[in-house]
N, C-alpha and C positions, 0 to 999 in steps of 0.2 A: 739035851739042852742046847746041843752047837748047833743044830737044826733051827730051833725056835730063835736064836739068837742071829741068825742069816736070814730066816726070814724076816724077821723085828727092823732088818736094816733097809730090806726092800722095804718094807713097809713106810718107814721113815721118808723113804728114798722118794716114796711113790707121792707119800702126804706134802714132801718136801722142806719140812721142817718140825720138829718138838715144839707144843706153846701149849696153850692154856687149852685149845683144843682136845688136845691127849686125854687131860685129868676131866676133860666134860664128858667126852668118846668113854673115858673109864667108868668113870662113875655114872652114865647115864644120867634121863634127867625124869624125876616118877612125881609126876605134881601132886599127889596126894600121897597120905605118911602110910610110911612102910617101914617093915624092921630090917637096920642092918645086917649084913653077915656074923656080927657081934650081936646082934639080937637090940642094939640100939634104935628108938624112933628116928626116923629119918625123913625130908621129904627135902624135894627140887632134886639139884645138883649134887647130893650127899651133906645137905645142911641138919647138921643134929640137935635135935629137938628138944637135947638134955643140957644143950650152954646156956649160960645166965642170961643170956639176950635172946632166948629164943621168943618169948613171949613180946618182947617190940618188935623182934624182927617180922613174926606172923602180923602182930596189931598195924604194922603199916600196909600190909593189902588184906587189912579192913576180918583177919581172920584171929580168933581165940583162940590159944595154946592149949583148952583144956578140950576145945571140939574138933583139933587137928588128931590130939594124941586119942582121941576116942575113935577117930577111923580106924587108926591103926589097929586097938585094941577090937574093935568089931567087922573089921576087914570091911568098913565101909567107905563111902567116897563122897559124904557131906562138905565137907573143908579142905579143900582144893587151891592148890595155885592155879596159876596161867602159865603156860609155858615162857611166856617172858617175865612175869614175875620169878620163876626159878632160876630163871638165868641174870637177872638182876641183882638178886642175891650173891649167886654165884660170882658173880661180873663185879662188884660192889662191896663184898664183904667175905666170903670162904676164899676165893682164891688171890687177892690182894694179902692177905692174913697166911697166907701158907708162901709165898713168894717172897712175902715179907722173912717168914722163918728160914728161908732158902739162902737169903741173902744175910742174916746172920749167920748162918750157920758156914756159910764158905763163899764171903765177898769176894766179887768181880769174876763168877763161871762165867764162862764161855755161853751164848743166850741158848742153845742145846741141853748145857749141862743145868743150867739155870732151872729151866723146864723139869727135866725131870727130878730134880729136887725138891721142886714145888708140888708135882704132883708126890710125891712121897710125905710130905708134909701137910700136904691134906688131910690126911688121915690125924694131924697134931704135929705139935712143933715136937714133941718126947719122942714122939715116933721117928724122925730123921735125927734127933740130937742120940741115940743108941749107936747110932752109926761112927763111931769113933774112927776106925780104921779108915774107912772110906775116906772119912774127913780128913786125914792125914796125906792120904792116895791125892784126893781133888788139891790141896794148897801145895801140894809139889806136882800139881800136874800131870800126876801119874794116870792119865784114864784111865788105860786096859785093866790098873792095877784096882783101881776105885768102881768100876763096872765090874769085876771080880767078884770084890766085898758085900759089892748088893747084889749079885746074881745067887750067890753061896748063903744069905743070911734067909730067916724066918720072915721076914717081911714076905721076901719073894715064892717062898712054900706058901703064904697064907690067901696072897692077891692072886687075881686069872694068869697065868703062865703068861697070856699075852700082856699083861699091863707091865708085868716084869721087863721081860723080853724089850718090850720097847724102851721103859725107864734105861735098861743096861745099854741099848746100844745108841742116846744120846746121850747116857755118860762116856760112852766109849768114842763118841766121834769127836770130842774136845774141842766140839765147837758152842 
C-alpha cells in the first residue's frame, strides 16, 4: 500500500492538482446504461438510474427512463447519451451534489482535500458521512492522520487501489 500511495503522489504531482477531474478519470464516462459494481443501472459519469429524478434528468436529452433501463437489462445500446450530455449531468448535477456533501461534511478543506471528499461522496453523502474518524482527523487538520482513516476503511478495499491511492494522497497534501 506504501508503494501505491507514492505512486498516487507522483501522480497527483504529474496531473498537478485533485478536482473534479479525478472523480470523471474515476468513474469513467459509459453513455449508455450499465450495471454498477453494486449491480446498480448506471449511465454517463456514474449517474444512477435508480434516484427519484432520474426520469427528468434522462426526459431532458429527449430520452425515457424505461428504454435507457431496458439497454441495460438486454445489453443493448438503443438510449444513449452524448458524451457531452454525460458530462452535463455530471458538470450540473452528480458532482455539484457531492461537493455540496463535502462541504458539509468538513467546511473550509483545503481545495485538494475538498476534491477528494467530493469524489468519495459521489458514491452518496452516507457514504463520506461513515467516515467519523476522518472527520475528526480533517477539522483539526490532522491529514496524515485523516489520509490514514480512509486508506484502512472498506470504502477503499471496495474502489480500484488507484482511486483510493489518489483520494489518500490529496487528503494527505492538506492542500
Amino acid at each position: 500500500m506504501r508503494a501505491l500511495y507514492v505512486f498516487s503522489l507522483l501522480i497527483i504531482g504529474a496531473a498537478g492538482e485533485c478536482s473534479s477531474g479525478q472523480t470523471q478519470i474515476n468513474e469513467g464516462t459509459r453513455t449508455c446504461c450499465y450495471y454498477d459494481t453494486k449491480g446498480i443501472p448506471t449511465i454517463g459519469v456514474g449517474f444512477n438510474l435508480q434516484r427519484s429524478d432520474a426520469t427528468s434528468v434522462m426526459a431532458k436529452y429527449k430520452l425515457k427512463l424505461t428504454d435507457v433501463l431496458a439497454d441495460c437489462q438486454k445489453s443493448t445500446k438503443n438510449a444513449c447519451l452524448t458524451t457531452a450530455q454525460a458530462t452535463d449531468i455530471f458538470n450540473n448535477g452528480n458532482y455539484p451534489e457531492a461537493s455540496s456533501c463535502a462541504s458539509t461534511y468538513a467546511p473550509g478543506m483545503p481545495t485538494s482535500v475538498h476534491a477528494a471528499l467530493t469524489d468519495i461522496a459521489f458514491a452518496g453523502c452516507g457514504t463520506l458521512n461513515q467516515f467519523v474518524k476522518m472527520k475528526a482527523a480533517l477539522v483539526a487538520k490532522q491529514w496524515k492522520t485523516a489520509s490514514d482513516e480512509l486508506k484502512s476503511s472498506k470504502w477503499c478495499t471496495d474502489v480500484k487501489s488507484t482511486r483510493c491511492g489518489l483520494d489518500v494522497a490529496c487528503i494527505a497534501s492538506g492542500k
